[in-house]
C-alpha positions in Angstrom: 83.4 76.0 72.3 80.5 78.3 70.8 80.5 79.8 74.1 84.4 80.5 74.8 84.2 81.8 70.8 81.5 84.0 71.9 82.8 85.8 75.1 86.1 86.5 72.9 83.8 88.1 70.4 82.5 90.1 73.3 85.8 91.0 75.3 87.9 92.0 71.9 84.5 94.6 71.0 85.3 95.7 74.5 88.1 96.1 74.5 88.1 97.9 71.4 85.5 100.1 72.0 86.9 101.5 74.9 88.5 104.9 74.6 89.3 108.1 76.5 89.7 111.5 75.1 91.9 114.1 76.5 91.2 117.6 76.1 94.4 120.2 76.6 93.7 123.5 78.6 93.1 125.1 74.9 90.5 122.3 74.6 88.7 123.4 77.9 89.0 127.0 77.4 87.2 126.1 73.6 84.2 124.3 75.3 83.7 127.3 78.2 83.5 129.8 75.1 80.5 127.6 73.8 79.0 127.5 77.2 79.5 131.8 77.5 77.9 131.7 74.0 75.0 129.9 74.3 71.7 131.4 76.4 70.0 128.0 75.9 70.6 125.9 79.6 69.9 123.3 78.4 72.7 123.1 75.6 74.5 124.6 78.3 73.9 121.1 80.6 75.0 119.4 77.5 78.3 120.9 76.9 79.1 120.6 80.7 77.5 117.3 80.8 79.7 115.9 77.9 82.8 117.0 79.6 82.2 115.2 82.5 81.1 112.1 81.3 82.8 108.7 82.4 81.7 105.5 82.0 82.8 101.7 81.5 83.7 101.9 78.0 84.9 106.1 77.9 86.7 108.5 80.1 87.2 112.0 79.5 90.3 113.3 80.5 92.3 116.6 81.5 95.6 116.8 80.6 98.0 119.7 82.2 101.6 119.8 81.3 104.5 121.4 83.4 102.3 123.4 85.5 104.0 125.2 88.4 102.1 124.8 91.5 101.4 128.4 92.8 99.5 127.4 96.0 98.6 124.2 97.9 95.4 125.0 100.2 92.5 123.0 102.6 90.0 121.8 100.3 86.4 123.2 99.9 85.7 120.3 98.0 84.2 117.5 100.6 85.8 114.6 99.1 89.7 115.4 98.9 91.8 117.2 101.7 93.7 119.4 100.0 93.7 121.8 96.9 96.7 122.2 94.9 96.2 125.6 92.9 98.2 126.3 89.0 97.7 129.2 87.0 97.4 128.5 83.3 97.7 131.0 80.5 95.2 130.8 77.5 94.3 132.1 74.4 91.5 133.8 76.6 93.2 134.4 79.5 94.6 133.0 82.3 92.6 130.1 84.0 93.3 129.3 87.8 93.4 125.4 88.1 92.0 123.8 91.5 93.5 120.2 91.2 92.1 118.1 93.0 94.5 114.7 94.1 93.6 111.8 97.1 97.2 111.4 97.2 98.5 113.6 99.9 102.1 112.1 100.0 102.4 113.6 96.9 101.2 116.4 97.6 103.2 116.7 100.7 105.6 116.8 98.4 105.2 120.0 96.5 106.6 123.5 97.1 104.7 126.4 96.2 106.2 128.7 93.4 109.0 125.9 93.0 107.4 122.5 91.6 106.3 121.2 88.7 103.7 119.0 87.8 102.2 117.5 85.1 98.2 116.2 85.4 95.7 114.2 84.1 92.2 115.0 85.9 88.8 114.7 84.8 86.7 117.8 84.5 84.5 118.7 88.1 83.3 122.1 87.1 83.8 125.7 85.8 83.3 128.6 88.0 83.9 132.2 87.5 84.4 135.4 89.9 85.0 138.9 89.5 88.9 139.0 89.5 91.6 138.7 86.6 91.1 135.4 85.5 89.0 134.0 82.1 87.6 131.1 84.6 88.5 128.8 87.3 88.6 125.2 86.3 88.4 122.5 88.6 89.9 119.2 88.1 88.8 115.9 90.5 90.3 112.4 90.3 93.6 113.6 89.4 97.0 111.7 88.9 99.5 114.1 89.1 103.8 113.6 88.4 105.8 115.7 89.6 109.1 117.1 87.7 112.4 116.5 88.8 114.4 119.9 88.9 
C-alpha cells in the first residue's frame, strides 16, 4: 500500500510539474534582440540554448497564427523533405518563417499565396542574410492546421 501511495505521490508531482511555454512571433523577435545585444557568446548560447530546450517534464513551443504560406520548397534541412516558407511582420521587421513539418500529406495540401495555416513548432535556429528581412526563423517538429477558406 506504502508503495502504490508512493508512485501516486510521484506521478501527480509529474504530472504537475510538467509544462510547456509558448512564445508568439513577438516573443521570438524579443529573445533575437537580446542575442543582437549581447557581444558575450556565451550568454548568447544561453539565450539560444533556452529556446530550444525540451525535455521530459518541459517543452518550448512556437506558436504561428493564420500565417499564409508564401512558398513550399525542397528542404535543406536533412531531416524533413520539404520546407514550407511564411512571412511574418514584427515589431522589428518582417521575419521569413522556414517551417519545418514530417507530414507531407499535409503539406501536399497547401497552395502557395492561397493557404492558411496556423503552427506550433519548436525553435531550430535563427539565421540572418543580407536582404529585407529582420531574421529568418526556423521552426522543426512542427504541427501545422490548415484554415478552411
Amino acid at each position: 500500500m506504502k508503495r502504490m501511495a508512493l508512485i501516486f505521490m510521484i506521478a501527480a508531482a509529474a504530472l504537475s510539474s510538467s509544462c510547456s511555454t509558448h512564445y508568439t512571433i513577438e516573443d521570438i523577435v524579443a529573445e533575437k534582440v537580446k542575442i543582437d545585444k549581447t557581444d558575450n557568446p556565451a550568454k548568447k548560447f544561453i539565450i539560444k540554448n533556452n529556446l530550444q530546450t525540451e525535455g521530459f517534464f518541459v517543452k518550448n513551443v512556437i506558436e504561428l497564427k493564420n500565417v499564409l504560406v508564401k512558398d513550399i520548397i525542397p528542404s535543406t534541412n536533412i531531416d524533413y523533405e520539404f520546407c514550407i516558407l511564411s512571412d511574418i511582420d514584427t515589431t522589428r521587421g518582417k521575419v521569413e518563417c522556414y517551417i519545418y513539418t514530417s507530414n507531407v500529406g499535409r503539406i501536399a495540401k497547401l497552395e502557395k499565396g492561397k493557404s492558411r495555416i496556423d503552427v506550433e513548432g519548436q525553435f531550430g535556429r535563427f539565421f540572418t542574410l543580407l536582404d529585407e528581412y529582420y531574421t529568418k526563423l526556423e521552426l522543426v517538429k512542427s504541427r501545422i492546421v490548415i484554415h478552411r477558406n
